[in-house]
N, C-alpha and C positions, 0 to 999 in steps of 0.2 A: 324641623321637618314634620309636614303631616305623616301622617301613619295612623292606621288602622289599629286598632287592639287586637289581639288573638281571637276575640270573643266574636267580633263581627265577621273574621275569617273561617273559625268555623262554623258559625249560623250556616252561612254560606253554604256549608259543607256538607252541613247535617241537612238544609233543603232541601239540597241538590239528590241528596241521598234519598229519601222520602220521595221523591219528584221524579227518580226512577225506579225506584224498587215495584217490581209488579205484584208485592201485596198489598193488599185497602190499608192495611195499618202497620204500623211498626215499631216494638216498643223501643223501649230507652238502652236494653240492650242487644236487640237486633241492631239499633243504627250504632251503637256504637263497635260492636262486633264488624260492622260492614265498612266505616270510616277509617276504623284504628282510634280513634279519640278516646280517652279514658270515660267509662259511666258516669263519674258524677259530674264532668262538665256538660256531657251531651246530658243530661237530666235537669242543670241548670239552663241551659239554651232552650231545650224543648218548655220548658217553664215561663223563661221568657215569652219564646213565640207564642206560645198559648194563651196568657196575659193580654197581647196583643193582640191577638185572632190572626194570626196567622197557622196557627195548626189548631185542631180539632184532639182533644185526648177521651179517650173512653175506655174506661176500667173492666178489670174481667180479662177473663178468659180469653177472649177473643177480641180483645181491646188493643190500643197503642193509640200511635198519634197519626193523624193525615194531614196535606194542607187544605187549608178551609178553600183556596182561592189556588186559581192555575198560574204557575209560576211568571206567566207572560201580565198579569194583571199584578205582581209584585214589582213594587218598583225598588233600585237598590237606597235611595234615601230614605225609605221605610225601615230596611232590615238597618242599617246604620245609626237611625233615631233612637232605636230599641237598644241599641248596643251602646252607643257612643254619645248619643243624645243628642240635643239641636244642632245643628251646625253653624259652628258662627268661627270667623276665624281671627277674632282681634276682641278687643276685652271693649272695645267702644261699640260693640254691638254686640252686649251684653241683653238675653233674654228677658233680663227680669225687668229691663227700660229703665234703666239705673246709668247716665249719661258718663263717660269718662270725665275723671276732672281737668284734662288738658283738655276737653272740646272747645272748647272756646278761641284757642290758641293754636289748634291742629291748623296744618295747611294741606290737609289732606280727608280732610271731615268728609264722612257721605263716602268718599272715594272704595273705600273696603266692602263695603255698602253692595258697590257695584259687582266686587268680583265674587263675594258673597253668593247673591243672589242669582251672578251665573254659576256656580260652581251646584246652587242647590237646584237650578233649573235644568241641568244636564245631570244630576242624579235622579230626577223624578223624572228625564224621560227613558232613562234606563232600566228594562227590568232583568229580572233574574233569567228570563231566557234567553236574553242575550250574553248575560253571563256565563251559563250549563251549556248553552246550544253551541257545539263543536261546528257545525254550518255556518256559525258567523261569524266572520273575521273581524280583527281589528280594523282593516279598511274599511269595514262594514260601517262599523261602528263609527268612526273617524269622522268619515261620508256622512252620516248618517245627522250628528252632531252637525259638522259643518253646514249641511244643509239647512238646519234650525239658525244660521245665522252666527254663529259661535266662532268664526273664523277669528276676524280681527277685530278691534276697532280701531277707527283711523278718524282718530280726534284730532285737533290742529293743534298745533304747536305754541305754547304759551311761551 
């Protein structure tokens, strides 16, 4: 089963949080006070995202963390990368370009390849306010995809 880790679920959470709070900053225990999430996960996510450039932290008094970028310019295989790491969903399209040792033998070689690359192509055209933004539906979405071509493919029959 894919699945998500916790980690990438509350990023998500803690953005969303930050992305409407109507103050410029908000520390590590404002969002967590405001989520429910316990402080020291929300203090390692805000770490993360920081690392990343996805939030801004500034110390002091009158510091906390913001996002560097409007949530519509965040795509969701960004906040995933960061959390979960490349996305690859079979060990023969391994990052590090290290070939399986049944390729040679696979009758299915390349093929993961493909759905791979649609699965990473329809997270990078997804961003986070499609995610937070209660105005868009799943049809929205759906549609949205489909219309990038992502329906079927209607390969011929071998």
């Amino acid at each position: 089963m894919l699945k998500l880790n916790k980690m990438s679920d509350y990023a998500a959470v803690v953005i969303n949080c930050i992305d409407s709070s109507e103050e410029e900053r908000l520390s590590t225990d404002q969002v967590s006070k405001l989520t429910g999430l316990p402080s020291p996960t929300v203090s390692k996510i805000l770490h993360k995202l920081s690392n990343a450039k996805v939030v801004s932290s500034l110390r002091g008094r009158a510091g906390g963390y913001k996002l560097v970028k409007d949530v519509s310019d965040i795509s969701i295989i960004k906040i995933l990368e960061i959390f979960e790491g490349p996305i690859i969903l079979t060990d023969c399209l391994d990052e590090n370009g290290d070939e399986c040792i049944f390729l040679s033998n696979c009758s299915i070689a390349g093929k993961w390849e493909v759905v791979s690359s649609t699965i990473k192509v329809i997270l990078e055209s997804l961003t986070l306010k499609e995610l937070f933004d209660p105005t868009v539906s799943k049809n929205y979405i759906l549609n949205n995809i489909k219309g990038n071509n992502f329906k079927s493919f209607n390969s011929p029959k071998i």
